[in-house]
Every structure is written in structure tokens, then in C-alpha cells.
C-alpha positions in Angstrom: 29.7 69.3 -39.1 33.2 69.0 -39.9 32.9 64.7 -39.1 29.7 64.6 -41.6 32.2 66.8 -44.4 35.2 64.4 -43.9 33.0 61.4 -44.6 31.2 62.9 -47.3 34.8 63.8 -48.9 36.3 60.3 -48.1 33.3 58.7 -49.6 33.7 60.5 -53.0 37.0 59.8 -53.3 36.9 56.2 -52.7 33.5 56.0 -55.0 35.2 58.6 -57.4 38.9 56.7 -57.5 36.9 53.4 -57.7 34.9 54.5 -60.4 38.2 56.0 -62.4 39.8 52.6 -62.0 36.7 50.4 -63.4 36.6 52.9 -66.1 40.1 51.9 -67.0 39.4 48.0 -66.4 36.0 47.2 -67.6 35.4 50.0 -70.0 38.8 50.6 -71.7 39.3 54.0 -70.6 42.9 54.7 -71.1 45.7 53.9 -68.9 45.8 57.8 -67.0 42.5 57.1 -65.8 43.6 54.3 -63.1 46.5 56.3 -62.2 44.6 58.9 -61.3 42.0 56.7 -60.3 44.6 54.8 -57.7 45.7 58.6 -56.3 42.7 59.5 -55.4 41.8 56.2 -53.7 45.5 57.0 -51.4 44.1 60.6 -50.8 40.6 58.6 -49.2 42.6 56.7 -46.8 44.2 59.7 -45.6 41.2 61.6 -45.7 39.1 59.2 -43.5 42.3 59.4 -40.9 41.5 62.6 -39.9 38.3 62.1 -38.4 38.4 63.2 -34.4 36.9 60.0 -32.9 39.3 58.1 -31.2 38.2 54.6 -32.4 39.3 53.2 -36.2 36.7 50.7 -36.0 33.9 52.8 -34.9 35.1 55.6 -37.4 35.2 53.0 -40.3 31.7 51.6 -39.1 30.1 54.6 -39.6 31.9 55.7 -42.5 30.4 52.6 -44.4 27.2 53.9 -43.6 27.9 57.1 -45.2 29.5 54.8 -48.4 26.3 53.5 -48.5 24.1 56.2 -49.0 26.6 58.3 -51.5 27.2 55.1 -53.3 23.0 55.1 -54.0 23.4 59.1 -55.0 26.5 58.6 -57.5 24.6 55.3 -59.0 21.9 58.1 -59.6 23.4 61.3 -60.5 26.6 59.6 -62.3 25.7 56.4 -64.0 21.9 57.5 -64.6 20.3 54.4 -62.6 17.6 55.7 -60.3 16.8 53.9 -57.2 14.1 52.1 -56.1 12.2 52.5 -53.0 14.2 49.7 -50.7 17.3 51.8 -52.2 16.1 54.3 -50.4 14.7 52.6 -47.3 18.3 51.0 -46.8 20.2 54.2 -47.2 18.1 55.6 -44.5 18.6 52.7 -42.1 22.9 53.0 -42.7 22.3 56.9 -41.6 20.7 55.9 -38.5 22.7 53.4 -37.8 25.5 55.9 -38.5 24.2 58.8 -36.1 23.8 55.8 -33.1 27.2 54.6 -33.7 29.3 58.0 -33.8 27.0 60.2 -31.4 25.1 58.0 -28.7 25.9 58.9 -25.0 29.0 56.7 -23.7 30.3 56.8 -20.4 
């Protein structure tokens, strides 16, 4: 539980900071808004270093699957554009490929 609650809070401060950031850029939001924006983004790199699997790659792998698929819900929730059904048929695909990549048996 505590890998799925890391990813979920890395990905909504990368989508969050990201999203404070165009704000600022592409809809003239003032300058405080990439600041903050850019601090939040920082805390998501540290945030995604505390998962406990002991591979960067594997950890980031997965984690994009998990971008993915909050990316789709804050599209929906955030900027109001609903998804469409392969929207949905390729979120699902990244959390299976997620739950392969982090939990399959390894020797």
C-alpha cells in the first residue's frame, strides 16, 4: 500500500507542479504560480526516491504507468475533458503493465 500511495503522491505533484507552470507560460497566470509550480515539481523527485524497490529504472517504469492513468483522471476532474473509451482501455493496460513490473515473482 504504501508503494501505490508514494506513486499516487509523486504523480500529483509532477501533474500538479506541471500544471502550475503551464498556467504561468501558456495562460498568463502570474509569476508565483511557476514558482510554486517549480517547488512542487523538486518535492516529486524526492517523493518518487523513497519508494522501497531497489531498481530506479524499474521504479520509474512503473511510476509512468501510474502517470498515465492520474494524468487521464486530472484531464477529467481538473480541466473538464472526459475521456473516451481507448482513454480508458489504455490506462488500464499501464496498471497492468505496472502490477507485472513491480510485483511478478523474481528469483
Amino acid at each position: 500500500m504504501l508503494a501505490i500511495f508514494l506513486f499516487i503522491l509523486a504523480g500529483l505533484a509532477e501533474i500538479g507542479g506541471g500544471y502550475l507552470v503551464w498556467l504561468w507560460l501558456r495562460e498568463s497566470k502570474p509569476l508565483w504560480y511557476g514558482i510554486v509550480g517549480g517547488i512542487v515539481l523538486v518535492s516529486y523527485g524526492i517523493i518518487a526516491t523513497l519508494q522501497s524497490f531497489p531498481s530506479f529504472g524499474r521504479v520509474y517504469a512503473a511510476y509512468g504507468g501510474v502517470f498515465i492513468v492520474l494524468a487521464v483522471l486530472w484531464g477529467w476532474w481538473i480541466d473538464k475533458k472526459t475521456p473516451d473509451m481507448y482513454d480508458w482501455i489504455g490506462a488500464c493496460i499501464c496498471v497492468m503493465g505496472v502490477s507485472v513490473m513491480l510485483w511478478a515473482p523474481r528469483q
